[in-house]
N, C-alpha and C positions, 0 to 999 in steps of 0.2 A: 445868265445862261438861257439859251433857248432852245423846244424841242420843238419839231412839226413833225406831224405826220399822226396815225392811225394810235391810240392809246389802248394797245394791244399788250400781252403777255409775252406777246414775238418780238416785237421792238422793245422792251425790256423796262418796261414801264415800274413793274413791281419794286424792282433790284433799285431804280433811279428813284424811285418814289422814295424808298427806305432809305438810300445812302442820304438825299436832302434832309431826311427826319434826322439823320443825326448828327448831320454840320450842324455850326453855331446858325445861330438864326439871326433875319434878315437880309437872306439873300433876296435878288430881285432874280426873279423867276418867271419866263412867257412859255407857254405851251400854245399850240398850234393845232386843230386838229378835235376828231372827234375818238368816241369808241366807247367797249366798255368799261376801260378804269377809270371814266374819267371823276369820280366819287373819289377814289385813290388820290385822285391828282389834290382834285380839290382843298383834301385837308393838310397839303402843305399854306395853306393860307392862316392857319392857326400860327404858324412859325416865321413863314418869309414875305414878302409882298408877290405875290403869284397873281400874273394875269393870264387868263383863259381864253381865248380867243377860237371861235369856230367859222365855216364857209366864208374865208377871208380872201379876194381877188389875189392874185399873186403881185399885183403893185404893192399892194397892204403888206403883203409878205414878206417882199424886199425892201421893203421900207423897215420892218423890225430887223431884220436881219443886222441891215446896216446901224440901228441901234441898238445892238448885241455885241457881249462880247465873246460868247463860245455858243457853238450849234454841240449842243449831247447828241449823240442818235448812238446807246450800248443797247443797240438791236442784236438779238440772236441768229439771224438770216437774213442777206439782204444781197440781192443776186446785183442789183445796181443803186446807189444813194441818190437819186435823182437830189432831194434837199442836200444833201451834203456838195454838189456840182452847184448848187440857185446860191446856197449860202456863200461858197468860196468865191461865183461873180461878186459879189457883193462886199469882197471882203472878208468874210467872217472864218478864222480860223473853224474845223471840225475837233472832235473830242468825240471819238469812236471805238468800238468794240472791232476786233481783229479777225471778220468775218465776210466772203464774198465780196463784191464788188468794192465793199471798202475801201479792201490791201490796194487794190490798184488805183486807186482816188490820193489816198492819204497817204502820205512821207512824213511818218516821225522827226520831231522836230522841227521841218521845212512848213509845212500849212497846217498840221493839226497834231496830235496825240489821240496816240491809243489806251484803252483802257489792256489792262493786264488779263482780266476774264469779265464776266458781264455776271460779277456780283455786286451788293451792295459796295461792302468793303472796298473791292478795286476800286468801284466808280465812287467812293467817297474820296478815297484817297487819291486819285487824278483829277477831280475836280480841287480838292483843296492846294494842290501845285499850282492848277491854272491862276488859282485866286492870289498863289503867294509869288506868280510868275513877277519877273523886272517887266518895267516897261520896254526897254529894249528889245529881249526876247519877246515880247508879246509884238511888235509891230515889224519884227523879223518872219512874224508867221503868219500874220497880219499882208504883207507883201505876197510870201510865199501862196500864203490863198488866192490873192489874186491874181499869181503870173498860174495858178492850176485851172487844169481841166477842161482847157479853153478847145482844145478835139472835140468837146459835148457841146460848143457854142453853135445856138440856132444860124448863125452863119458860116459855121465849118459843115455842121450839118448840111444846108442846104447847097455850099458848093461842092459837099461829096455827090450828094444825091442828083447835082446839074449833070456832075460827070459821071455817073453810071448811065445817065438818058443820052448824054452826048454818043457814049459808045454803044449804045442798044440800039442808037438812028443808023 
C-alpha cells in the first residue's frame, strides 16, 4: 500500500495509522509526503516494512506508484485527488474514503474501492479484502485505472486550454 500526500488529521492519517496497527504484520508499507503525524506514521515500522519517503521529484513518485499495489488516500475532505488521478496514470488501483472529488474519480469495483467511513475499522477491513483480493479482479481494476481520468491528462488539459485561446482570438 501506498500513501502520498500531507500526513494530516484531514487526510485521515490517525484512523489509517490504527487500522495497519492492527492487521497481521508485515505489510509493505510507503508513505509519501511530510506533516505532523509523521511520528504516528513512523511506528508502524515496529510491525511492517514501512518506508518513508519525503520531497520526492514526481518521476520518483511514479515510479513507486508503479511498484505499488493500492494508493490509501481515507482523507476526510478532498475537493480534488490530484494523487489518486497521478496514481491511476500509472496504473495503481485507489482505495478511498467516499468524500468530494473522490466520488467522481473512483467507480467501485471498476479502478478502485471505497472505504465504508474513514475509521480505523472500515479501513481495516477494505484493506484486508484488497489483500485477499483474486488476481484477476485485481488487474480488472488494475486496467480500469488506467483507462480513468484521462479528462485530467496534461494533454487534454492543454488542448482544452488551446481551445478556449482559439475562441478568445
Amino acid at each position: 500500500f501506498i500513501f502520498v500526500g500531507s500526513f494530516t488529521a484531514m487526510k485521515g492519517i490517525p484512523e489509517l495509522v490504527a487500522a495497519l496497527q492492527a492487521m497481521d504484520g508485515g505489510l509493505k508499507l510507503c508513505f509519501v509526503g511530510s506533516g505532523p503525524l509523521e511520528k504516528e506514521i513512523e511506528f508502524l515500522n515496529m510491525k511492517h516494512h514501512l518506508t518513508l519517503l519525503k520531497n520526492l521529484e514526481q518521476d520518483k513518485i511514479a515510479d513507486l506508484y508503479r511498484h505499488s499495489r493500492f494508493l490509501v488516500l481515507p482523507s476526510k475532505s478532498e475537493a480534488f485527488g490530484l494523487v489518486v488521478s497521478e496514481g491511476m496514470f500509472c496504473g495503481i488501483p485507489a482505495v478511498v474514503s467516499r468524500v468530494g472529488g473522490l466520488t467522481m474519480q473512483v467507480r467501485e469495483g471498476d479502478n478502485g474501492i471505497f472505504f465504508d467511513s474513514v475509521t480505523s475499522q472500515s479501513i481495516e477491513l477494505t484493506l484486508n479484502k484488497c489483500l485477499k483480493m483474486s488476481n484477476e479482479h485485481y488487474l480488472d481494476l488494475v486496467k480500469g485505472a488506467m483507462e480513468s481520468n484521462k479528462e485530467y491528462s496534461l494533454k487534454n488539459i492543454v488542448l482544452q486550454h488551446k481551445q478556449i485561446y482559439r475562441r478568445l482570438s
